[in-house]
C-alpha positions in Angstrom: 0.0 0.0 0.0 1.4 3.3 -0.7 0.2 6.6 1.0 0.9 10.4 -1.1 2.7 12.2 1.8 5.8 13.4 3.1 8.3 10.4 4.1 10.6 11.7 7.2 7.3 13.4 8.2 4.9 10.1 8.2 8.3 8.3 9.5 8.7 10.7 12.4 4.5 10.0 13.3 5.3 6.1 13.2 8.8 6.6 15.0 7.1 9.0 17.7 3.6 6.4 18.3 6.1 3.8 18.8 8.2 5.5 20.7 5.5 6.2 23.1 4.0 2.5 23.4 7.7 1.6 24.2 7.7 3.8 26.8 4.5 3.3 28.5 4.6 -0.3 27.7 6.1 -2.1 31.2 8.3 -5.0 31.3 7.6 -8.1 29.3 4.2 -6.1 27.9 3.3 -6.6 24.2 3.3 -3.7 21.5 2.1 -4.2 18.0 2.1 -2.2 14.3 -0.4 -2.9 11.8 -0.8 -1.7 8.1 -3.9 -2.6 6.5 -6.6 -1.4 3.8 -10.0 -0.6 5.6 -12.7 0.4 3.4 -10.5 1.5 1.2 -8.5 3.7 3.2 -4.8 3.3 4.1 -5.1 2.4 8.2 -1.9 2.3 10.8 -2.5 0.5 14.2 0.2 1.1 17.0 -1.0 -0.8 20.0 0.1 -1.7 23.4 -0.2 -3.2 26.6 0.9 -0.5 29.1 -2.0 2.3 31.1 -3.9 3.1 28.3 -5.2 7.1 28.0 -8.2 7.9 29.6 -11.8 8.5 27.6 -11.6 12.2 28.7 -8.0 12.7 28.2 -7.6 11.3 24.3 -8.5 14.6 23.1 -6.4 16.7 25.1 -3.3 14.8 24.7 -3.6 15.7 21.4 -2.7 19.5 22.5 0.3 20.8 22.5 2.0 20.7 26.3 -0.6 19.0 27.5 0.8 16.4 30.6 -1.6 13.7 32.1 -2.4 14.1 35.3 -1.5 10.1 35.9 0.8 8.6 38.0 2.7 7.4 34.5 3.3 10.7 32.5 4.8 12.3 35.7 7.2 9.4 35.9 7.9 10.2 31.9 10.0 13.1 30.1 8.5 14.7 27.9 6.9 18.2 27.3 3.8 16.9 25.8 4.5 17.8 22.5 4.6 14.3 21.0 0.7 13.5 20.1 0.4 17.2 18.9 3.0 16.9 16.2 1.4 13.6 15.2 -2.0 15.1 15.3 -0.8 17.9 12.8 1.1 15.9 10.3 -2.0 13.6 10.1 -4.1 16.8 9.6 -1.3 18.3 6.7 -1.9 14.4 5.5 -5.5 14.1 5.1 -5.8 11.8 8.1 -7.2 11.3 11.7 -5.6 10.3 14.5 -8.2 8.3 17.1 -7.2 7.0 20.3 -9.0 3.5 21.6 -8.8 1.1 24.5 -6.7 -2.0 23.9 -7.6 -3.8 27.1 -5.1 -3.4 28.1 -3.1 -0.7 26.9 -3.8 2.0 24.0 -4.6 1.2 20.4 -3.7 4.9 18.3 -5.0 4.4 14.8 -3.9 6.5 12.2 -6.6 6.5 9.5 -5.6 8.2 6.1 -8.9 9.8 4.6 -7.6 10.5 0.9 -7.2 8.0 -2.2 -4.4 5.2 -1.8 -2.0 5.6 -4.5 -1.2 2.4 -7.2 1.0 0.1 -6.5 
């Protein structure tokens, strides 16, 4: 499957959503990558088995500087700007960004909304 984008830019949103499922992931957890075609649409699953992101905080985390409140982002570096830049290279790449229990853990699924491109 090929995606019309910008390649260091739709690397650095892979490198950064696995990035953070290493870090959140504990010790002997599980974290997986999927690529699929869903409906049509070009679909990338990051998924892990660490905390998981609150229902009322997958929005916000999406913001620039914003910092959970949870026990596990204060015990993180970061500056919260992670999710952001994701979220605004999916936007520049006609696609969404959604954020979904993986019971346990955190599936992000980054659903491209324009035309795949021929192989």
């Amino acid at each position: 499957m090929k995606v019309h984008g910008d390649v260091d830019l739709l690397f650095g949103v892979i490198e950064n959503l696995v990035d953070n499922a290493l870090e959140f992931t504990p010790s002997g957890g599980t974290i997986t990558l999927e690529a699929r075609i869903d409906a049509g649409q070009p679909v990338l699953h990051v998924a892990d088995s660490g905390p998981g992101i609150e229902p009322g905080e997958r929005e916000a985390v999406l913001c620039p500087f914003y910092r959970s409140p949870s026990q596990y982002a204060h015990a993180t570096a970061g500056h919260g700007l992670g999710l952001s830049l994701v979220a605004a290279i999916a936007r520049v790449h006609d696609a969404d960004i959604e954020i979904h229990d993986n019971q346990p853990g955190c599936k992000m699924v980054l659903r491209f909304r324009g035309r795949m491109l021929a192989r």
